[in-house]
C-alpha positions as a LaTeX table, in Angstrom:
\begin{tabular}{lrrr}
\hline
Residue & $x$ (\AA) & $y$ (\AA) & $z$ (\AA) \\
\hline
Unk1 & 4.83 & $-16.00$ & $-12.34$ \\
Unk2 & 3.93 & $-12.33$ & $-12.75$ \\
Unk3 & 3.24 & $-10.29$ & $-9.66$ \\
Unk4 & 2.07 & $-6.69$ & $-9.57$ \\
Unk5 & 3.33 & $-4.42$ & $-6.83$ \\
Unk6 & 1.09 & $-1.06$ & $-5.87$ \\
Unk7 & 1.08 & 1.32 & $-3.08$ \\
Unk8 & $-0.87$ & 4.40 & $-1.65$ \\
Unk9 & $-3.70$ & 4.63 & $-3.81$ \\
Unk10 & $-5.40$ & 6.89 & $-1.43$ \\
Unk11 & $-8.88$ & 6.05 & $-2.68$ \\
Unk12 & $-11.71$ & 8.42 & $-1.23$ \\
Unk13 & $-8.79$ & 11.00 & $-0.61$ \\
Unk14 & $-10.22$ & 14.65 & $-0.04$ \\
Unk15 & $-7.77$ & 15.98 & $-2.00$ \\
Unk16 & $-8.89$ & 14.33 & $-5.22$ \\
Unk17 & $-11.01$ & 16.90 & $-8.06$ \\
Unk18 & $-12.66$ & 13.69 & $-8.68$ \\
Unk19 & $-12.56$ & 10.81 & $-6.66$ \\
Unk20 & $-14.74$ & 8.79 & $-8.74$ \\
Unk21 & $-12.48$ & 9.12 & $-11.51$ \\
Unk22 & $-9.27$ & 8.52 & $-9.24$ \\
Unk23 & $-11.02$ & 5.34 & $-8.42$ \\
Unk24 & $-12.27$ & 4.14 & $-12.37$ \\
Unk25 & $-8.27$ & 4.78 & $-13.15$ \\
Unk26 & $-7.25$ & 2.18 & $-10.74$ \\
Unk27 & $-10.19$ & $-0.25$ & $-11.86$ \\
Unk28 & $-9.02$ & 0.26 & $-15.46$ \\
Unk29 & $-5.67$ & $-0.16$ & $-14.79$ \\
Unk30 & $-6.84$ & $-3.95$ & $-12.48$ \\
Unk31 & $-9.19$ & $-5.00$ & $-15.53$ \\
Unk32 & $-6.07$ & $-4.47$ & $-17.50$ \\
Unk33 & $-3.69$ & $-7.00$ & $-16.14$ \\
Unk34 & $-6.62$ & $-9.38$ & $-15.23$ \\
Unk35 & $-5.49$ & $-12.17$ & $-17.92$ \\
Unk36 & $-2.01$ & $-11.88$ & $-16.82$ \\
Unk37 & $-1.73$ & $-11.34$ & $-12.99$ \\
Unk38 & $-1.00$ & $-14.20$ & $-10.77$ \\
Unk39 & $-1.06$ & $-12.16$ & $-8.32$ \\
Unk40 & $-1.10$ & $-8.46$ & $-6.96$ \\
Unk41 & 0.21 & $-6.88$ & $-3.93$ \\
Unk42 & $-0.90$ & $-3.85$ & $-2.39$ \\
Unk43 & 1.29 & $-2.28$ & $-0.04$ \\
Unk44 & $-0.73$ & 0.06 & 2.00 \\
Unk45 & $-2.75$ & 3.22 & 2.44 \\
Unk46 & $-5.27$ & 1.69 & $-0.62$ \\
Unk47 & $-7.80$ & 3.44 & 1.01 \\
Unk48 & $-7.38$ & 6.84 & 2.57 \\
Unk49 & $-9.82$ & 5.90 & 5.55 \\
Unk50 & $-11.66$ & 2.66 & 6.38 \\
Unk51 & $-13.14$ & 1.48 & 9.53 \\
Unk52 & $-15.24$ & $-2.14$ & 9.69 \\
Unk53 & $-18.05$ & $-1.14$ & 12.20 \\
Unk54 & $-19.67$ & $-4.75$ & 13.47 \\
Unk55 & $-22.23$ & $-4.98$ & 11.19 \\
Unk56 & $-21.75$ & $-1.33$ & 8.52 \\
Unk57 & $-18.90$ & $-0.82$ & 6.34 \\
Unk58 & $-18.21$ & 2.34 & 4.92 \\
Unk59 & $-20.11$ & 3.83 & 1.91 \\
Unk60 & $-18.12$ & 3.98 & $-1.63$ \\
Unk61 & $-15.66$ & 1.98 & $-3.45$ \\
Unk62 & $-17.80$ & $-0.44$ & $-4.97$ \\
Unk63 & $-16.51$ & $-0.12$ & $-8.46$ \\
Unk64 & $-12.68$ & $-1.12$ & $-6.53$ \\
Unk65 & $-14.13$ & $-3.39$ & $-4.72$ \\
Unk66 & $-15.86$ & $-5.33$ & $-7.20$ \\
Unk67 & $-13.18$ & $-5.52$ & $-9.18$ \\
Unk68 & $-10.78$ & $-6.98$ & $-6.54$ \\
Unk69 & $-13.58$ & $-9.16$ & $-5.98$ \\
Unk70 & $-13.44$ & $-10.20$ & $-9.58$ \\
Unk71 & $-9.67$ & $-10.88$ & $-9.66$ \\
Unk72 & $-10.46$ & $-12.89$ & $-6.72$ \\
Unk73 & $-12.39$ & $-15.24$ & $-8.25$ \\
Unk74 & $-10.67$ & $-15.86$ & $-11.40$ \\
Unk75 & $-8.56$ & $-16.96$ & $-8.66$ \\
Unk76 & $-5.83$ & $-13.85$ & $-9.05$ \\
Unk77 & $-3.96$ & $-13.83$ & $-5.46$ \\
Unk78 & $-4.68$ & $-10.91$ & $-3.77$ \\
Unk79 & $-2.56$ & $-9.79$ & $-1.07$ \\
Unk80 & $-3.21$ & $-6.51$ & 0.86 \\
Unk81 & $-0.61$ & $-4.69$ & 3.57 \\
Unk82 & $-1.88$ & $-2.60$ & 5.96 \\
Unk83 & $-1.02$ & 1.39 & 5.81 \\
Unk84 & $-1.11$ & 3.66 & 8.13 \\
Unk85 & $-4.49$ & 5.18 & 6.31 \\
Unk86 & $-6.20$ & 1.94 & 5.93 \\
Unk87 & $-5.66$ & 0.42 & 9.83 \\
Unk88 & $-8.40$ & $-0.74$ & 10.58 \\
Unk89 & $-9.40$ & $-3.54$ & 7.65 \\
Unk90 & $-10.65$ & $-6.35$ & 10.27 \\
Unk91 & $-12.49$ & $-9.67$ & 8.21 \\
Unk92 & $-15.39$ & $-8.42$ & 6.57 \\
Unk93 & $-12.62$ & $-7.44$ & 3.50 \\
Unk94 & $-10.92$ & $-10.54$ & 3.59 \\
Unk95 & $-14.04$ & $-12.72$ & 3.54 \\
Unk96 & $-15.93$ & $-10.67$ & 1.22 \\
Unk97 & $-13.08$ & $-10.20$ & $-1.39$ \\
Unk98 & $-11.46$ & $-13.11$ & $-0.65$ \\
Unk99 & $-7.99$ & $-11.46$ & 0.22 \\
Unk100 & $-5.27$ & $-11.82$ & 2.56 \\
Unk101 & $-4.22$ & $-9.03$ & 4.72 \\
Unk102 & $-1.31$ & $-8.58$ & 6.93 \\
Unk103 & $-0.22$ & $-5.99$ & 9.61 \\
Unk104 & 3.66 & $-5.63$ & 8.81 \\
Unk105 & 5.60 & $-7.45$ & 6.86 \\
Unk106 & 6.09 & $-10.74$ & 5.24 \\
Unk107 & 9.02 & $-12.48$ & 3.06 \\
Unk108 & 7.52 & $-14.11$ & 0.16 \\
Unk109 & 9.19 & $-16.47$ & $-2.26$ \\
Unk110 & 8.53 & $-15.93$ & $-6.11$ \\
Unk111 & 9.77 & $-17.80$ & $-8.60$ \\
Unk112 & 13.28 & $-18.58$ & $-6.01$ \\
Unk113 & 13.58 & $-15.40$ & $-4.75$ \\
Unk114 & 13.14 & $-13.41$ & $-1.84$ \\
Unk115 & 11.02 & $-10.66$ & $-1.31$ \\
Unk116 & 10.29 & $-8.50$ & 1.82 \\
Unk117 & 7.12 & $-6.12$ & 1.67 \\
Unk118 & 5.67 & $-3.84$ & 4.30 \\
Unk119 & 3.82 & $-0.52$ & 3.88 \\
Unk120 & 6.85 & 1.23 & 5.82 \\
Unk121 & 5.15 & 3.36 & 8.47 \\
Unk122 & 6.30 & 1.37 & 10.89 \\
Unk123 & 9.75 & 0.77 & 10.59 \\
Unk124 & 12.88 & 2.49 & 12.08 \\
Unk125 & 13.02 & 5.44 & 14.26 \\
Unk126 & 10.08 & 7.39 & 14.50 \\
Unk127 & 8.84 & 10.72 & 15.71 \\
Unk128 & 7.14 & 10.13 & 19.57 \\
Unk129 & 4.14 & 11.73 & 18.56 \\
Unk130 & 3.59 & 9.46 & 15.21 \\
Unk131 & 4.53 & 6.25 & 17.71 \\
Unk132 & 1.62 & 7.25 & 20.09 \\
Unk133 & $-0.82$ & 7.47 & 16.76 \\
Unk134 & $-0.09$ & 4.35 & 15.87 \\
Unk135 & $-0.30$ & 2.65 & 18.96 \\
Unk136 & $-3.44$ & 4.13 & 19.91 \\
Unk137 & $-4.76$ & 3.42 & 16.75 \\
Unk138 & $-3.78$ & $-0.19$ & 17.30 \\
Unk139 & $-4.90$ & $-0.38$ & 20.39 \\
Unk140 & $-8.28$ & $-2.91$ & 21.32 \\
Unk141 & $-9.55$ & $-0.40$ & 23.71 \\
Unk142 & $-9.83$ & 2.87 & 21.48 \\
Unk143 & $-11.12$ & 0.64 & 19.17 \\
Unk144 & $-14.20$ & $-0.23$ & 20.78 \\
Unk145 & $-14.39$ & 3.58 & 21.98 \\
Unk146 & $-13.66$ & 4.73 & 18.68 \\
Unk147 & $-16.60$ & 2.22 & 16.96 \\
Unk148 & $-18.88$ & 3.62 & 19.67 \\
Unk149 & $-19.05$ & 7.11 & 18.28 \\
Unk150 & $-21.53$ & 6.92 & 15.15 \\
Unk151 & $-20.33$ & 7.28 & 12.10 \\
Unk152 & $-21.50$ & 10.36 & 10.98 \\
Unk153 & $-19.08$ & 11.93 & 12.60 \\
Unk154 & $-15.88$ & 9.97 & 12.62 \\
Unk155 & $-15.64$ & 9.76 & 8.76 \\
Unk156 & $-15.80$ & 13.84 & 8.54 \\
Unk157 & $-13.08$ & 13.77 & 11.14 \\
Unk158 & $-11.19$ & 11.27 & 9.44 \\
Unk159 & $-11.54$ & 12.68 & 6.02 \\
Unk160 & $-10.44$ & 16.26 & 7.64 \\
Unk161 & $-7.56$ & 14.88 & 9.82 \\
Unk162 & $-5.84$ & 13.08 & 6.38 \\
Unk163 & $-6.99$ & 16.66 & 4.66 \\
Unk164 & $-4.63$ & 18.65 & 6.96 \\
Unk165 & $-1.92$ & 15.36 & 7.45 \\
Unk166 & $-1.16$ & 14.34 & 4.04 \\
Unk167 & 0.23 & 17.26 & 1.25 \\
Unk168 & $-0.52$ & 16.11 & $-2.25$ \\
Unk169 & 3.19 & 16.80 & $-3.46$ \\
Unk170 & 4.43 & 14.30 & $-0.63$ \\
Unk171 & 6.31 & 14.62 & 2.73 \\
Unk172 & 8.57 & 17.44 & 3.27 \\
Unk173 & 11.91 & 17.20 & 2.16 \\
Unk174 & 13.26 & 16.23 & 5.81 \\
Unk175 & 10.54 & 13.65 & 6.25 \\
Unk176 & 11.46 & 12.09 & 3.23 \\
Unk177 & 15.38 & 12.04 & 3.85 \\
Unk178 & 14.10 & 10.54 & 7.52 \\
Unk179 & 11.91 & 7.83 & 5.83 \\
Unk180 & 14.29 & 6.77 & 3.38 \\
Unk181 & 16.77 & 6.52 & 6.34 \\
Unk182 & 14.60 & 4.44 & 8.36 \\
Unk183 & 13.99 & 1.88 & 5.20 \\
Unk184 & 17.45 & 2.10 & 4.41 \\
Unk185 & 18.90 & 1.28 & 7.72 \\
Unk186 & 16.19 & $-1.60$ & 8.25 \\
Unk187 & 16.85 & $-3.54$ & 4.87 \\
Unk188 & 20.55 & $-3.04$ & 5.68 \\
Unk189 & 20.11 & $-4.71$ & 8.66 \\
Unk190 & 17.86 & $-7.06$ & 7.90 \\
Unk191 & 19.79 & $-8.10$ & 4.97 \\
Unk192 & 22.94 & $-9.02$ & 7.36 \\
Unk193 & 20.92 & $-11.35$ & 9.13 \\
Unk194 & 18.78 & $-13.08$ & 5.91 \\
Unk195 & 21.28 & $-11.99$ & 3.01 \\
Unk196 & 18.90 & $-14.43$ & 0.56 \\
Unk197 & 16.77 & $-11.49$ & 0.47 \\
Unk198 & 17.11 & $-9.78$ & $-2.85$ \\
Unk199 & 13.82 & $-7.08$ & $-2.94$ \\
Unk200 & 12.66 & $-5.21$ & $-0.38$ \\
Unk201 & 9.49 & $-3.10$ & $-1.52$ \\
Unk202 & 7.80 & $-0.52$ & 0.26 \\
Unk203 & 5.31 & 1.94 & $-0.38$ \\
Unk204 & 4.53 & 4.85 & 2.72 \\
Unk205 & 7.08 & 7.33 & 1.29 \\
Unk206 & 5.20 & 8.53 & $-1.95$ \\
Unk207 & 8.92 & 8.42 & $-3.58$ \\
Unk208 & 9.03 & 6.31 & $-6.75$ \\
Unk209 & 12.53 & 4.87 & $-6.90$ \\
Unk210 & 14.96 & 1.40 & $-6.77$ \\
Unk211 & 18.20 & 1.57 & $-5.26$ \\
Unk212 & 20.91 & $-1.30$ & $-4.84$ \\
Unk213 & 21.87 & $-2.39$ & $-1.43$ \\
Unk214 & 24.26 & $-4.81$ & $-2.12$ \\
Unk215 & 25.51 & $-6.51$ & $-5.47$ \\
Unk216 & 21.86 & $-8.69$ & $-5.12$ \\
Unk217 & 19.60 & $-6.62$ & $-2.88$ \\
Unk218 & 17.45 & $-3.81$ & $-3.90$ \\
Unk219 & 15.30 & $-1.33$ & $-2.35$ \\
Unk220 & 12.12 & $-0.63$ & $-4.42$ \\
Unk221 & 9.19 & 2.07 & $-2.96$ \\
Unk222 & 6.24 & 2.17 & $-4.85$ \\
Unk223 & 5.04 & 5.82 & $-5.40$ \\
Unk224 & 1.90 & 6.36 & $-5.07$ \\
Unk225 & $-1.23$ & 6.99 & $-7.64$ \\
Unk226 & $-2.09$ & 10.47 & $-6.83$ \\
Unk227 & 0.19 & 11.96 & $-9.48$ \\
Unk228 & 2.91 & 9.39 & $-10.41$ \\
Unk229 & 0.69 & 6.59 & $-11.01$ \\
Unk230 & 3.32 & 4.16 & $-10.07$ \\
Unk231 & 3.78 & 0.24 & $-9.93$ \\
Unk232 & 6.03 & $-2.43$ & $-10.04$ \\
Unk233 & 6.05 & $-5.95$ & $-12.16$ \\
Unk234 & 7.55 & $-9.16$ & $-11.52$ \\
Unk235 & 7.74 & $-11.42$ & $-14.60$ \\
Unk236 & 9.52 & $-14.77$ & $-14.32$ \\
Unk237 & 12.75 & $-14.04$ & $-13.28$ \\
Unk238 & 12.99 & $-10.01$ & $-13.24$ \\
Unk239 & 11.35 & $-6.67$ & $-11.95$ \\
Unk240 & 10.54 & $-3.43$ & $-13.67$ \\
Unk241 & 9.15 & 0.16 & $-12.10$ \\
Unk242 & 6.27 & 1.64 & $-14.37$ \\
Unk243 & 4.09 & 4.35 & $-14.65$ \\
Unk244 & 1.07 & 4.72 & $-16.01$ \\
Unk245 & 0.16 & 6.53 & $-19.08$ \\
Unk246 & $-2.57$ & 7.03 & $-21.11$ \\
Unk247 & $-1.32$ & 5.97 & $-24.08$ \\
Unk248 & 1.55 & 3.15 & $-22.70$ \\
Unk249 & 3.49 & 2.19 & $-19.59$ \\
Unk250 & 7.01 & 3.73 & $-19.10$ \\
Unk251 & 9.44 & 0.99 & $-17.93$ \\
Unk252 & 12.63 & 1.24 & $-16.22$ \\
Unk253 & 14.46 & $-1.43$ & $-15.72$ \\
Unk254 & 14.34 & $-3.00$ & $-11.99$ \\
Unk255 & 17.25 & $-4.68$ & $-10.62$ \\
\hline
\end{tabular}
């Protein structure tokens, strides 16, 4: 089997010279592995903001979209994480596209071996103030406020709020020590408890890197493909971190 792993695409990002060609990148890069994917994951914060109103979706993304929709049908599993950017994906996504989406994480077996994927934002200790977000954002009630409000002026908001939230070169250096912590301490622990796990892949961080665990667990986080360009690949029976390039695909080699 052959899996691709991708994170924190950020499509529709303000912060983008060009979003349109942020997104054709991306769509090149899915038409390119369409004859060889059996499936694709994507780990979160795909989108930089997306809200499912009743009956109105967001403008944009069609070219992404279609595409997905394409892989889809040539019956390329599709499986989508939620982010912390991309919350609220409810079922017009999954039944247009055909997807799966999950809120948290999952253990997946490929090929005879584990695999635990999550976005990340969620695990670990984390700041009070980033706890209330997400539980407010999660929360049934502010959802129904928040779809009340027309839409003309929560997507300016949104846009602004991930504008003034998100730096393009990445968290600060202590948020990144303190995410890495979290993820480290949670696939430690986790590990002790299911030790047949052997990858667990993240994406949230906007670090591109694999670490060993133990003598047959590693941590893998995505990157992200605002600058890195960054992706994992699962063929047959082992896993390799790439980045993209215009002219090839740098490999390292995974585990």
């Amino acid at each position: 089997m052959k899996a691709y792993f991708l994170s924190d695409l950020h499509l529709g990002a303000p912060y983008f010279p060009d979003s349109r060609e942020a997104e054709l990148r991306v769509v090149n890069f899915l038409d390119s592995i369409k004859d060889d994917a059996d499936a694709i994951f994507l780990l979160g914060d795909i989108l930089d903001y997306w809200y499912e109103y009743r009956y109105v979706v967001p403008r944009g993304f069609v070219r992404f979209f279609g595409k997905l929709a394409e892989l889809s049908d040539r019956g390329i599993r599709i499986v989508w994480y939620i982010g912390n950017h991309d919350i609220w994906i409810f079922d017009y996504l999954p039944k247009e596209l055909g997807i799966e989406v999950i809120d948290g994480f999952s253990v997946e077996n490929i090929d005879g071996h584990k695999f635990l994927m999550t976005h990340g934002d969620g695990i670990g200790k984390l700041k009070p103030s980033f706890r209330l977000l997400r539980k407010l954002f999660r929360s049934k009630i502010c959802q129904k406020l928040f779809s009340g409000i027309h839409p003309r002026w929560t997507v300016p908001f949104a846009y602004n709020w991930s504008r003034h939230s998100r730096k393009i070169e990445g968290p600060s250096q202590s948020d990144a020590e303190r995410m890495t912590r979290n993820v480290l301490e949670f696939s430690e622990s986790y590990l002790s408890e299911h030790p047949d796990i052997e990858y667990f892949i993240y994406g949230h961080l906007h670090l591109f890197e694999q670490r060993k665990i133990s003598p047959n667990a590693s941590i893998i986080i995505l990157g992200e493909w605002i600058q890195t360009c960054s992706y994992a690949v699962w063929d047959n029976d082992h896993l390799e971190l790439h980045t993209l390039n215009s002219d090839k695909m740098q490999a390292k080699n995974g585990r």
